[in-house]
N, C-alpha and C positions, 0 to 999 in steps of 0.2 A: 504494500500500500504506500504511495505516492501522493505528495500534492497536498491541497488544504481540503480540512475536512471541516464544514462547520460545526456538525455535530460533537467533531472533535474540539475543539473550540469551546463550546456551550460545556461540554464536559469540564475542560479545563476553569472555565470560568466557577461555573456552580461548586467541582470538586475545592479551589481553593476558598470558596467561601466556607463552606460545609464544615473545612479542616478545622481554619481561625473560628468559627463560630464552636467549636468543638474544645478548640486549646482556653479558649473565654469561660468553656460552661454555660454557652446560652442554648436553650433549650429549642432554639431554631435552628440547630445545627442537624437535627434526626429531619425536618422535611425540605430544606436544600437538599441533605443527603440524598434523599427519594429521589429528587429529579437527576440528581447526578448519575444514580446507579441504573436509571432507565437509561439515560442518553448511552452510557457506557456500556450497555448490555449491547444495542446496535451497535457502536465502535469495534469492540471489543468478536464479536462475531463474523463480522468484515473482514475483520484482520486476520480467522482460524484462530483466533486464540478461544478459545469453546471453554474452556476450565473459566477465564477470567469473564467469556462471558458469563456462563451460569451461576457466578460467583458474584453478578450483580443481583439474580433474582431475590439470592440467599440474606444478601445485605438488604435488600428492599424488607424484608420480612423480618431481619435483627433492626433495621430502623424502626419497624414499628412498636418491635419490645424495648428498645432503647428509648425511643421515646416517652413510651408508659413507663421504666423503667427510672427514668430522670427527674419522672413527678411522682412518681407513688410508692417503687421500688424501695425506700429507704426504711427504718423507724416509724413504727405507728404510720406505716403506709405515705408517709411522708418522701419531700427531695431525695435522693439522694447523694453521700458524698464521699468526697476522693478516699479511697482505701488502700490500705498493701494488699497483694493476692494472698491468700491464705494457703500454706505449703501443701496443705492437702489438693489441691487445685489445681499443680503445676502438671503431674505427674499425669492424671487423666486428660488434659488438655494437650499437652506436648505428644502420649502417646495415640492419641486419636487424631491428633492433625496428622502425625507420621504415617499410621496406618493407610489414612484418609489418602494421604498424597500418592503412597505409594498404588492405591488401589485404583483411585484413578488416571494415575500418569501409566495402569496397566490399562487401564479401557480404551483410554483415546490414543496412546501408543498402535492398539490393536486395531481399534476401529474406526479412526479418525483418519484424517490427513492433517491431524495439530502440527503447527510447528515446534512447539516444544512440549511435548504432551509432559513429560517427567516435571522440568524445572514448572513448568505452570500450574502442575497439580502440587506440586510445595508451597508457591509462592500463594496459591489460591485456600491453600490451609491453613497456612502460615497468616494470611489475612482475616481468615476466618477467627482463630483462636483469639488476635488482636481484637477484632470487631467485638467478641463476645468479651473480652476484657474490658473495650471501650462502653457496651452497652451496661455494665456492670460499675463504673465509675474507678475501673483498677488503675495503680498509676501505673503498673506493666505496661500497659496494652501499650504505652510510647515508644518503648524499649523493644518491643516487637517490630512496631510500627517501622521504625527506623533502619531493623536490619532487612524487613522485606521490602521497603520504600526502597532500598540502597541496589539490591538486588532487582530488579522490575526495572529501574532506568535503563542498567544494562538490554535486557532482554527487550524493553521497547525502542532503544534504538538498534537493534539488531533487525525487528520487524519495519522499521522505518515511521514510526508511530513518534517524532520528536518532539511535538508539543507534550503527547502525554508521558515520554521519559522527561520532561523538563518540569512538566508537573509534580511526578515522584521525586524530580530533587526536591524541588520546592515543600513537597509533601516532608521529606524529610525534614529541612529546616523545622519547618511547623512543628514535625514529631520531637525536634531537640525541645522547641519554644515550650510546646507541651506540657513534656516530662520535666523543665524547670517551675512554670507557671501549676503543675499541678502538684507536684513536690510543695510549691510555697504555700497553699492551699492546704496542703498539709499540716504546715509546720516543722516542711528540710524535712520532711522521714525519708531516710530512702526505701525503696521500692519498685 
């Protein structure tokens, strides 16, 4: 894929809003989300990347828990707010993403013409477990964020998708601004 895409554009627009509305804590960060992950499911499909597509459906549907999640999820059904992940946590997330990745970078390997069916079913788990950290108010979810944002530029400018590898750097930025801004939110805990 080649050339300007506006769609892709309108992605890039809406994803950088979504992000900063996200590193802020404003609770209009879950329905810019929405529109992002629709625009991106077309992008993303165009391109054969099929994992990153259907990985916008996934997120349109943790936007909507995240959402509810940001106002009622917390205490006495109340806001939620910034937490460390709890150890218990890590161990089923990390091994369910692996599984995950590998099972489907075995599908679309098989039955696809993905172009990178492996690294995309990582990086699409790998986004997954962060999104469900994000929807949960974890201050991980940055720290994920950051090593799949870092990874995905590559891979999009290899498909020739450069607005949206320029997005993931910038997504990255964001993901450092994040994990400071929700760290101080805290109170400097690390996590």
């Amino acid at each position: 894929m080649s050339g300007f895409d506006p769609l892709e554009l309108l992605g890039v627009l809406t994803g950088v809003a979504a992000v900063w509305l996200t590193v802020r804590q404003k609770i209009w960060c879950w329905p810019v989300g929405l529109v992002n992950v629709t625009l991106f499911a077309v992008v993303f499909a165009r391109a054969r990347l099929y994992a990153d597509a259907g990985l916008q459906g996934i997120y349109f549907a943790l936007a909507i828990y995240g959402w509810w999640a940001w106002l009622h999820g917390g205490t006495d059904h109340g806001p939620l707010v910034v937490t460390r992940s709890p150890r218990r946590e890590w161990l089923p997330l990390a091994a369910g993403a692996a599984v995950a990745a590998l099972l489907l970078g075995t599908l679309l390997h098989r039955h696809t013409d993905a172009a990178f069916p492996f690294l995309d079913s990582a990086l699409t788990t790998g986004s997954l477990a962060a999104q469900w950290l994000q929807a949960r108010k974890r201050l991980a979810n940055w720290t994920v964020w950051i090593g799949v944002d870092l990874v995905y530029v590559g891979m999009y400018i290899a498909k020739g998708l450069h607005l949206t590898a320029l997005l993931y750097a910038g997504f990255t930025l964001l993901a450092l601004t994040g994990l400071r801004e929700w760290r101080r939110a805290m109170g400097g805990v690390k996590g």
